[in-house]
N, C-alpha and C positions, 0 to 999 in steps of 0.2 A: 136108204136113209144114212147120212153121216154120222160118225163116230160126235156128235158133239159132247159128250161128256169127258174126252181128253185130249190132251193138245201133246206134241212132240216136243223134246227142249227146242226150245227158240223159234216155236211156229205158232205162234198165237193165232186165233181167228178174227180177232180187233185188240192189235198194238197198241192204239191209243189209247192218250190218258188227256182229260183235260178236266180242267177245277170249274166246282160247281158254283155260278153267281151267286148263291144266296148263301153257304157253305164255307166256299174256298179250300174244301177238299180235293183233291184229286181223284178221276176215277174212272172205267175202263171204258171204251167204248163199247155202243150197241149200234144192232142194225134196224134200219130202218123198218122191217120184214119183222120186227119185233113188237118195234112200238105200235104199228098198225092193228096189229092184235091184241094191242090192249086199252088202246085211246078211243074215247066214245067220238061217235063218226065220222071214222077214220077217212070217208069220204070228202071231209071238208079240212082236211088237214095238210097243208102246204108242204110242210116241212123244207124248207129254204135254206139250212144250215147244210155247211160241208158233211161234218158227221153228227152223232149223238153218242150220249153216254147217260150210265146208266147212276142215280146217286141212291145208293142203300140206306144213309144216314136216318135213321128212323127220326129224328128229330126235326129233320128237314121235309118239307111240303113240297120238296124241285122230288120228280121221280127222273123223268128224261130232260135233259138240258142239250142245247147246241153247242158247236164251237163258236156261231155268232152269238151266244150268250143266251139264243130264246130258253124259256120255261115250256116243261108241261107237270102239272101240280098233279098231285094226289087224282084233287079233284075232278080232273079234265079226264080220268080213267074210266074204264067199264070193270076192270078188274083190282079189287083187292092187291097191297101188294104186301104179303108174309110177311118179308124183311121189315116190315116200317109199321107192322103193328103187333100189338101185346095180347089180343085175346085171344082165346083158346081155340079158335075157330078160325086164326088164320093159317094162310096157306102153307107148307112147305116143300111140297111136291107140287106142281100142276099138274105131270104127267099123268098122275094115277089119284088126284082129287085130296094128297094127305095132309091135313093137317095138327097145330099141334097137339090135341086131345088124342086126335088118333093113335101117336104117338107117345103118348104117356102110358094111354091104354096098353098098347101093343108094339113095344119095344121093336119087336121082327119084323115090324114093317120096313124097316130101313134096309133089312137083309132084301125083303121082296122089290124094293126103289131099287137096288143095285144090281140085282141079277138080272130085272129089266133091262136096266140100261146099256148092262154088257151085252145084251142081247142085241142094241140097236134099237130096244121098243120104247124110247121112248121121246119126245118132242120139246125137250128143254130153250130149244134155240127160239122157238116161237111160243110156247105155251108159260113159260118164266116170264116175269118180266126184266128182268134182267139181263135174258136169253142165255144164261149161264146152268151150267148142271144145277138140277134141283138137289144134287146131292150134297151141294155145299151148303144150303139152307138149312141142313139139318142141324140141330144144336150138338155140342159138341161132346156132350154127356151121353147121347145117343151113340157115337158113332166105335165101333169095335178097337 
């Protein structure tokens, strides 16, 4: 399994950045290997663009975007996506299922998200949607 929960200075694992059409934020790319695991019938999905990228902006409905400018909304998902909702019940870990109740409840969860990870156990790059550590999801009140 890769190291994905850290990167080298100056070795990103998607350099790019491009702005979201509904937004006009800017933001990182994702891989396709991502989005597939999280778009309802990923069977029927073209995806025709150069790259994709991922939009966190909880106010925004775009979750993955193209460089040709296509959408894929909230909507068109199988999966929840943490960053872009408020209840108590959303995700902040996929790896290991944690959300943020869990998390208010049991503070040391975050200790147990992390010694996973250094471990290598855990699947951020496909089970995130974002395909970024689950560790960054964590609020920032939580984090040591």
């Amino acid at each position: 399994m890769s190291d994905c929960c850290t990167t080298s200075a100056g070795n990103t694992a998607h350099p790019g950045k491009h702005r979201c059409p509904l937004n006009g934020v800017e933001y990182s790319e994702v891989s396709r290997r991502t989005i597939l695991h999280h778009i309802k019938d990923s069977w029927k999905w073209s995806g025709s663009a150069t790259s994709y990228y991922f939009c966190d902006d909880p106010a925004c409905d775009v979750v993955y975007f193209g460089s040709d400018d296509t959408v894929i909304l909230k909507s068109q998902l199988r999966t929840l996506v943490g960053v872009k909702e408020t209840a108590s019940d959303a995700r902040l870990c996929y790896c290991f299922g944690v959300t943020r109740a869990d998390l208010e409840y049991d503070p040391a969860i975050r200790d147990y998200v992390a010694a996973q990870t250094k471990l290598g156990l855990c699947s951020c790059e496909t089970s995130n949607p974002s395909g970024r550590c689950c560790l960054k999801d964590f609020p920032r009140c939580c984090k040591k």
